[in-house]
ChimeraX commands (.cxc) that place a marker at each C-alpha (Angstrom):
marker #1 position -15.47,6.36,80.26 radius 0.5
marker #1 position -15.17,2.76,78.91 radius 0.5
marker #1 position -12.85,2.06,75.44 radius 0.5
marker #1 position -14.58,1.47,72.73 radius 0.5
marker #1 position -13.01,-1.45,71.47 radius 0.5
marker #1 position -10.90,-3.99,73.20 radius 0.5
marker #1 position -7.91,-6.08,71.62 radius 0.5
marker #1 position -6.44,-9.11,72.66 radius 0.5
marker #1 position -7.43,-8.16,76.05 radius 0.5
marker #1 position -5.84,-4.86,76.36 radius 0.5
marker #1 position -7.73,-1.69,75.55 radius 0.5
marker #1 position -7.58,0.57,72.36 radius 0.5
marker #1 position -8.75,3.74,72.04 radius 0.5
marker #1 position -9.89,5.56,69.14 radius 0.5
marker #1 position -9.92,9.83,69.63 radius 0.5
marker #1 position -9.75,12.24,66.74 radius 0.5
marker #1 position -6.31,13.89,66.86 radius 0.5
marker #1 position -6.95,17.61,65.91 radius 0.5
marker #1 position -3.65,19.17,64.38 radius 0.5
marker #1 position -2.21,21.56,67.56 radius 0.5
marker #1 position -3.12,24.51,66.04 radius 0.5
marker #1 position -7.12,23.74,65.57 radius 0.5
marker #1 position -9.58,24.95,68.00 radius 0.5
marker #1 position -12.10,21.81,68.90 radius 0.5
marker #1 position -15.21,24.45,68.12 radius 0.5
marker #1 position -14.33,25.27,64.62 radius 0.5
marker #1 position -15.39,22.04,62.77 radius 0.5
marker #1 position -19.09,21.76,64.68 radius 0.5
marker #1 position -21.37,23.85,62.72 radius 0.5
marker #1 position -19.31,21.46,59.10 radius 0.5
marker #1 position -20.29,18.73,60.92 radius 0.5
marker #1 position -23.88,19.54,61.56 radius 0.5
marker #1 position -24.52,20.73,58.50 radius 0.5
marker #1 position -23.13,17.06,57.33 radius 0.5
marker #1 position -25.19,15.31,59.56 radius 0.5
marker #1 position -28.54,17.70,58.79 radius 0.5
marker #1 position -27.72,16.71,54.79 radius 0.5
marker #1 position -26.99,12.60,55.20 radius 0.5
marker #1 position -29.17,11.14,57.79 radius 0.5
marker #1 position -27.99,7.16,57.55 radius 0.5
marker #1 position -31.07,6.44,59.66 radius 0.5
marker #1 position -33.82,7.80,57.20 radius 0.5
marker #1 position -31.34,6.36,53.90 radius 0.5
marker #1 position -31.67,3.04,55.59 radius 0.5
marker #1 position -35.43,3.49,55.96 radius 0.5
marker #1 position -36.07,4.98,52.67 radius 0.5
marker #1 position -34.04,2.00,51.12 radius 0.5
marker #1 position -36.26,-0.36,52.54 radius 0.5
marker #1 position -39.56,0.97,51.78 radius 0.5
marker #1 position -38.46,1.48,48.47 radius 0.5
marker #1 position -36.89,-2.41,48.39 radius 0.5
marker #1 position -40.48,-3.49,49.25 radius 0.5
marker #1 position -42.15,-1.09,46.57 radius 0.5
marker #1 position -40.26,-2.79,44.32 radius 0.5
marker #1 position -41.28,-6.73,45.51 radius 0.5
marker #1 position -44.73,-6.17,46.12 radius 0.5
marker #1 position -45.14,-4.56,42.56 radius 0.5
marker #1 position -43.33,-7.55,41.01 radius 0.5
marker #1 position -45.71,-10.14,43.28 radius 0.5
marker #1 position -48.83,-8.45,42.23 radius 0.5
marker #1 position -47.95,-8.80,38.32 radius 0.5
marker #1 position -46.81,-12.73,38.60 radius 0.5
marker #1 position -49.94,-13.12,40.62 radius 0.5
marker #1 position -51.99,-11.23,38.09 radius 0.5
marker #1 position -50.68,-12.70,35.15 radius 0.5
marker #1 position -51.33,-16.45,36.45 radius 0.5
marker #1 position -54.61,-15.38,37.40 radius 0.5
marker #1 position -55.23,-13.84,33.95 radius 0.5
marker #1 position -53.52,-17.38,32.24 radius 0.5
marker #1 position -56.12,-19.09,34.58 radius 0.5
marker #1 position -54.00,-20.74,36.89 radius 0.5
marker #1 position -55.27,-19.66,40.19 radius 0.5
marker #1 position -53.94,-23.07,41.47 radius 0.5
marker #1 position -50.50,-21.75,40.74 radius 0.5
marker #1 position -50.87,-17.53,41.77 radius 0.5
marker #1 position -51.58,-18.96,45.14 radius 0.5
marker #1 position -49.11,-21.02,45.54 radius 0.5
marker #1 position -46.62,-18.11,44.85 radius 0.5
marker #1 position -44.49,-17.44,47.86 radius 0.5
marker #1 position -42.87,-14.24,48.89 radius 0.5
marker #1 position -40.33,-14.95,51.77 radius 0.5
marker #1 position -38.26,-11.76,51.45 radius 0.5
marker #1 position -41.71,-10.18,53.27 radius 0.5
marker #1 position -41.58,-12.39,55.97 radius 0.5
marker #1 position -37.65,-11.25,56.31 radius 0.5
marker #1 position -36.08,-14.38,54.93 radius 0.5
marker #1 position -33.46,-12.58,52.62 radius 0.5
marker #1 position -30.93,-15.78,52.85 radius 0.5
marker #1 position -32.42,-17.57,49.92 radius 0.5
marker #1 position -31.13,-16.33,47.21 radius 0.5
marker #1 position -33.98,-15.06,45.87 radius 0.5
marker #1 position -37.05,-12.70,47.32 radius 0.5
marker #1 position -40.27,-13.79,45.24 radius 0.5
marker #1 position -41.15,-17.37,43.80 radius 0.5
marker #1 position -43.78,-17.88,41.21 radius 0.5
marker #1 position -44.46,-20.37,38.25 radius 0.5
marker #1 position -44.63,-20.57,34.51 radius 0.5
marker #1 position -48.48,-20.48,33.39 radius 0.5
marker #1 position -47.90,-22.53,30.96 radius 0.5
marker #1 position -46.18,-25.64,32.54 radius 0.5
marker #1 position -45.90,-24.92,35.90 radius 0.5
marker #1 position -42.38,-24.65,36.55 radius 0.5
marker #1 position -40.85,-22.97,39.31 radius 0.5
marker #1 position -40.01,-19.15,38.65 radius 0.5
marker #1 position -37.28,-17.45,41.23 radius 0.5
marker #1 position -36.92,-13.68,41.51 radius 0.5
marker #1 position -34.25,-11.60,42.87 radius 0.5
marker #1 position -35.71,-7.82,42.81 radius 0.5
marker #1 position -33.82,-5.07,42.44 radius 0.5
marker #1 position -35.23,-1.74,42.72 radius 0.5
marker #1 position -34.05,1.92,42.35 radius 0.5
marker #1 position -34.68,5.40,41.86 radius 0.5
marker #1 position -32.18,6.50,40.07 radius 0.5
marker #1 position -30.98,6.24,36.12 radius 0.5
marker #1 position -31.87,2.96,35.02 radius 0.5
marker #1 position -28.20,2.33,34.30 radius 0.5
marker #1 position -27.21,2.68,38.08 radius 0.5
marker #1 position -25.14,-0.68,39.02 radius 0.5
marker #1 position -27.09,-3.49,41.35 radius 0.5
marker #1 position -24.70,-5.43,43.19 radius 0.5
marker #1 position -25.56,-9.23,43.81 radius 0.5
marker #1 position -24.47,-11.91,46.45 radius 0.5
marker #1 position -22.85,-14.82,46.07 radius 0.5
marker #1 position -25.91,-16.99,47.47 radius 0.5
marker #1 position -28.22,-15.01,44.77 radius 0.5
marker #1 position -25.81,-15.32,41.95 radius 0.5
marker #1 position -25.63,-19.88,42.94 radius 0.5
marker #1 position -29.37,-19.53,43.34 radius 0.5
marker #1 position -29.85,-18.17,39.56 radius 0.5
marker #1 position -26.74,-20.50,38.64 radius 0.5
marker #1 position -29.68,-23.49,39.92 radius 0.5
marker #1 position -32.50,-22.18,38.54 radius 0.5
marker #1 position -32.38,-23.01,34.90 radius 0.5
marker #1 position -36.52,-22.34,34.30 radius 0.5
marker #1 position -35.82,-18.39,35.36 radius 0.5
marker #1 position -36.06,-15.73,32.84 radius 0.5
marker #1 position -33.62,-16.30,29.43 radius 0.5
marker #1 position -32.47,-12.71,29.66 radius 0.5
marker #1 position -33.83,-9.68,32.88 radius 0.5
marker #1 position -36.68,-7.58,32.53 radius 0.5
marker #1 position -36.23,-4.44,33.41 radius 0.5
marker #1 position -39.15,-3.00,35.84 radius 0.5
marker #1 position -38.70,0.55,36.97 radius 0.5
marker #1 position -41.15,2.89,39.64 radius 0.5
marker #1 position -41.13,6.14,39.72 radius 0.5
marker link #1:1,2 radius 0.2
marker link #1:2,3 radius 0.2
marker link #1:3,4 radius 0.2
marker link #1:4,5 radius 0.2
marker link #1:5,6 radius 0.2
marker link #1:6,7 radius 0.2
marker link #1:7,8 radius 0.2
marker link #1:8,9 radius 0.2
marker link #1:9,10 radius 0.2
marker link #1:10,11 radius 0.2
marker link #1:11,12 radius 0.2
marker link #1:12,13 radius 0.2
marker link #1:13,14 radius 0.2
marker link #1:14,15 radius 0.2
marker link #1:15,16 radius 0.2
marker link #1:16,17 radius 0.2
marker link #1:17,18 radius 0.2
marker link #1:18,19 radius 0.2
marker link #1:19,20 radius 0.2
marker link #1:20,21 radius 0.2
marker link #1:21,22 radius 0.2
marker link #1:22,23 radius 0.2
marker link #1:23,24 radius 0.2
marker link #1:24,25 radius 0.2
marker link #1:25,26 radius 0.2
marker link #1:26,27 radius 0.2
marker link #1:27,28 radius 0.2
marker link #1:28,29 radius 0.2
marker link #1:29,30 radius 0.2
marker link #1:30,31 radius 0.2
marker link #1:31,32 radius 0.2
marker link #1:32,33 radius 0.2
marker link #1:33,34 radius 0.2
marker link #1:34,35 radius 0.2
marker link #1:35,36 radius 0.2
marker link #1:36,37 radius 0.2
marker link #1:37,38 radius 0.2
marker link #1:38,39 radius 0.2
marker link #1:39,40 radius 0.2
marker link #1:40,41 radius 0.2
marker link #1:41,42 radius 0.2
marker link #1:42,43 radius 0.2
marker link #1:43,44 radius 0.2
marker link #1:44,45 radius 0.2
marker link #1:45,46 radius 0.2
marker link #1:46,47 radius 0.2
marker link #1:47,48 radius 0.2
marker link #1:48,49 radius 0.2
marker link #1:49,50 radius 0.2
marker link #1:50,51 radius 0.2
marker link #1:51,52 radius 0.2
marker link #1:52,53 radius 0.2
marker link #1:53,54 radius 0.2
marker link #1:54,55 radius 0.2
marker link #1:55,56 radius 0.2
marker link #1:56,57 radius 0.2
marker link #1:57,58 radius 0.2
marker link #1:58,59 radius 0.2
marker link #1:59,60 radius 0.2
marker link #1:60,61 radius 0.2
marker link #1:61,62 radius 0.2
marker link #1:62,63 radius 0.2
marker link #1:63,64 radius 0.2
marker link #1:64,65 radius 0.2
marker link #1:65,66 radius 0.2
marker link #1:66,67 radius 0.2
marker link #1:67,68 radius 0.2
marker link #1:68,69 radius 0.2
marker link #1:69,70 radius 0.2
marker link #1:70,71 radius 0.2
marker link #1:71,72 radius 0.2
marker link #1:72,73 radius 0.2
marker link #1:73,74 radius 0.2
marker link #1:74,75 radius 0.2
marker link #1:75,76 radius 0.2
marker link #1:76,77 radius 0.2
marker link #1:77,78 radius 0.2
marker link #1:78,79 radius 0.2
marker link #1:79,80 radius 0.2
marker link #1:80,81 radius 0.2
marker link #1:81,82 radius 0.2
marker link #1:82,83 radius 0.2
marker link #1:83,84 radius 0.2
marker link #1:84,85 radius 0.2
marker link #1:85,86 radius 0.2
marker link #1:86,87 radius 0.2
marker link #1:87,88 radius 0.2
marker link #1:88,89 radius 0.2
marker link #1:89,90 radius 0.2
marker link #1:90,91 radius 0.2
marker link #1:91,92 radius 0.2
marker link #1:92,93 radius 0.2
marker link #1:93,94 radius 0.2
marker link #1:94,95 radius 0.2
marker link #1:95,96 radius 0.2
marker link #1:96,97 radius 0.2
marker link #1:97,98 radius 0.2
marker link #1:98,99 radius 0.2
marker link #1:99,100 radius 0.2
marker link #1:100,101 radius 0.2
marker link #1:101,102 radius 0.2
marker link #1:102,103 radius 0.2
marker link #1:103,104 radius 0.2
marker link #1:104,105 radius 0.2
marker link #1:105,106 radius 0.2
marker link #1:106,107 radius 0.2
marker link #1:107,108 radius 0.2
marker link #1:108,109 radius 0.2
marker link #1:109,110 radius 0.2
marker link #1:110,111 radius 0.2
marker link #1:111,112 radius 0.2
marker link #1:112,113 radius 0.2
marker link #1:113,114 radius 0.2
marker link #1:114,115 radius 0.2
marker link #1:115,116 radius 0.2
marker link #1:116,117 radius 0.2
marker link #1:117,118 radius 0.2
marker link #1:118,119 radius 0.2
marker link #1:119,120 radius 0.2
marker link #1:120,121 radius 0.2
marker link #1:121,122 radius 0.2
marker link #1:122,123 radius 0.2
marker link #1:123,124 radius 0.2
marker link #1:124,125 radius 0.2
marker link #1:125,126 radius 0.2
marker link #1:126,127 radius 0.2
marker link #1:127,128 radius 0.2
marker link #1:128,129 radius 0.2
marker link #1:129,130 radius 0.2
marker link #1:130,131 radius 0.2
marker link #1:131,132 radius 0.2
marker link #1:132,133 radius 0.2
marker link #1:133,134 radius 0.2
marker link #1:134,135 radius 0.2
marker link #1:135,136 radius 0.2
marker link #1:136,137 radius 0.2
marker link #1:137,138 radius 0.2
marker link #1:138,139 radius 0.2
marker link #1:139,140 radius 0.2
marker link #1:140,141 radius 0.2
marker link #1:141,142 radius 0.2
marker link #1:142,143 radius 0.2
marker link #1:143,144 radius 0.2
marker link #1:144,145 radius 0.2
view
């Protein structure tokens, strides 16, 4: 069996230590019942699917809503990178102002729990809404159920 993990060139191994007294069977049928209640795989999965719910819903309105202003011109120019799996801009839908045209940047959030659950934000999304002074005064709140 190869380590795990190697350090500085030497090896380090990683085992669970089990107190002397423990028998190695006892704490199988705890952990499948763990694993059977938190599968990261289908989270992760779930997550995403719910991450594009959430984008697609916000792309059709902003489309809509130009179309509806009648700027057609400026619904299909609206671009929606984090589809095409660019998350590094800082932003995952742009779109414009019907009125004068100005560049609209969206950074969707979505979830399915209370509406007061905490988003967390990075650094490039946080400098991308720092540079985007023609973005919403104050958020809207969209929610799916």
């Amino acid at each position: 069996m190869k380590p795990p993990f190697t350090s500085a060139g030497g090896r380090f191994w990683s085992r669970h230590r089990r107190f002397p007294n423990s028998d190695a069977q006892d704490d199988r049928p705890a952990l499948q019942r763990l694993v059977g209640k938190y599968d990261p795989a289908a989270r992760d999965e779930h997550n995403r699917s719910l991450r594009r719910a959430g984008e697609e819903m916000v792309f059709k309105f902003e489309y809509d809503r130009l179309c509806q202003a009648g700027r057609r011109d400026l619904a299909k120019k609206m671009d929606w990178p984090a589809d095409r799996g660019e998350d590094h801009r800082g932003y995952d839908i742009r779109s414009f102002a019907p009125d004068n045209g100005e560049e609209r940047l969206f950074e969707i959030k979505t979830t399915n729990r209370h509406a007061r659950t905490r988003v967390w934000l990075s650094r490039n999304q946080v400098e991308t809404a720092a540079h985007n002074p023609a973005g919403l005064p104050r958020p809207e709140n969209l929610r799916l159920q």
